[in-house]
C-alpha positions in Angstrom: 39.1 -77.2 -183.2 37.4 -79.2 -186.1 38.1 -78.1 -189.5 35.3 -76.6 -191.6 34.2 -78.5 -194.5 31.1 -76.2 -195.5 29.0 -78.9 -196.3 26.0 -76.8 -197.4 27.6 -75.6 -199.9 29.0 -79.2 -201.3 25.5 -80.6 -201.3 24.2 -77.5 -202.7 26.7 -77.9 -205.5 26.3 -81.4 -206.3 22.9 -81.7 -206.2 22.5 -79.2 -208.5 24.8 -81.0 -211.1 22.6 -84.3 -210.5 19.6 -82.5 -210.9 21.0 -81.1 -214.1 21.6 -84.7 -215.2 18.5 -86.0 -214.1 17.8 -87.5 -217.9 20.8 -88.5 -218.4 21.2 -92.8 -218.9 23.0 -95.1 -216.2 25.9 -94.0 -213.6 25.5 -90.3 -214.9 21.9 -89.4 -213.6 23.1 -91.2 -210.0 26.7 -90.7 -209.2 28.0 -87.5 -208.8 31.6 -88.2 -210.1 30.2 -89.3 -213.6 27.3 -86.6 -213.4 30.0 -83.9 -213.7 31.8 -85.2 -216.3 28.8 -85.7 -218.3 27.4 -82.9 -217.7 30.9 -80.9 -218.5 30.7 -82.5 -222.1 26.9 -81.7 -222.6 28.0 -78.2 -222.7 30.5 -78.4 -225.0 28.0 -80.0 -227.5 25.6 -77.3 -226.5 27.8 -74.4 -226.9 29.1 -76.3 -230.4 25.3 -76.6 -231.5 23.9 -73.6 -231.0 26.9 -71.7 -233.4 26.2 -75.1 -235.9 22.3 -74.6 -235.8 22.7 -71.2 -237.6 24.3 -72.7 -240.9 22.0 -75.9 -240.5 18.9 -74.6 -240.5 20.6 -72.4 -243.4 20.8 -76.0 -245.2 17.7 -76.1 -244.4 15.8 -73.4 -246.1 18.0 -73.9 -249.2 16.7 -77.2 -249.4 13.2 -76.2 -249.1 13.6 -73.3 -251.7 15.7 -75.9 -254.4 12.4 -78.2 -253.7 10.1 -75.7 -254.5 11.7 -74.3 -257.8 12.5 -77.6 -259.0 8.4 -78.2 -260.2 8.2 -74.7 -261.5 11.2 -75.3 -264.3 14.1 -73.9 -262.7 17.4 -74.7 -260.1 18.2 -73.0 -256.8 21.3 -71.7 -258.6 19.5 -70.1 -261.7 16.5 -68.8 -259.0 19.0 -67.2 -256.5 21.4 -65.6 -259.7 18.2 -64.6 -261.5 16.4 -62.4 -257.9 20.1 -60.9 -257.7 19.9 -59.7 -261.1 16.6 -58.6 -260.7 17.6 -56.9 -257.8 15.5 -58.5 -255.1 16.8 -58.8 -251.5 15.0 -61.4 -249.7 16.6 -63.7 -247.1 16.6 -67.6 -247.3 14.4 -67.8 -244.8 11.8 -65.9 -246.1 11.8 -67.4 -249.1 11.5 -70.8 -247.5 8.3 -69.5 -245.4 6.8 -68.0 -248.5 7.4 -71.4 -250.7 5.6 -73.5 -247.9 2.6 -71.0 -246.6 2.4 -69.2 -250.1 3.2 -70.9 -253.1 1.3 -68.3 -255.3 3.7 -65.3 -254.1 6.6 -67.7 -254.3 5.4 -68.2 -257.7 5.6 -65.0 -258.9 9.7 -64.7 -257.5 10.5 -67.8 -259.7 8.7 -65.7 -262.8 10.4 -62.7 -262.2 13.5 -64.7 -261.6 13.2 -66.3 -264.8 12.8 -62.6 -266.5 15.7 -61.1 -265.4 17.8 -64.3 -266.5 16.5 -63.8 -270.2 16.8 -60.1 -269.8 
């Protein structure tokens, strides 16, 4: 009796993995033994990334804020202390948004920022 190898399921499984690589440069878009490894590590940077993208795009809009207060006379420090103190809650993200699309509104935070520093 012949043994059963279930080679449906192999090709099944391994072309999947080089279709998964199908971008990928050299030996690991073709070859299935490099494919896998390849593709293993790809989703360790993936899994890394997508926990890492949540404090850089953080960077991100603190940048952006720091950039925006900078013409209007004050620091991202002194803006952040001053909209705690006057007791606004508004996310970084928001703020970033509103300093890009609506520099008039953002405007008005750095004022009433500044007013609860002197206050």
């Amino acid at each position: 009796m012949p043994r059963v190898t279930n080679a449906v399921a192999t090709r099944k499984r391994r072309k999947r993995t080089l279709q998964q690589t199908s971008g990928f440069f050299g030996n690991k878009s073709r070859l299935y033994r490099y494919a896998k490894a390849a593709l293993e590590r790809a989703g360790q940077f993936s899994y890394r990334d997508r926990r890492k993208k949540k404090s850089t795009m953080r960077q991100l809009w603190i940048i952006r804020i720091n950039a925006a207060v900078r013409p209007l006379g004050m620091t991202y420090c002194r803006f952040i202390s001053g909209l705690t103190k006057a007791g606004i809650e508004m996310d970084r993200k928001a703020m970033s948004e509103l300093a890009i699309h609506d520099a008039a509104a953002f405007a008005v935070l750095v004022q009433q920022a500044q007013k609860a520093l002197v206050a």
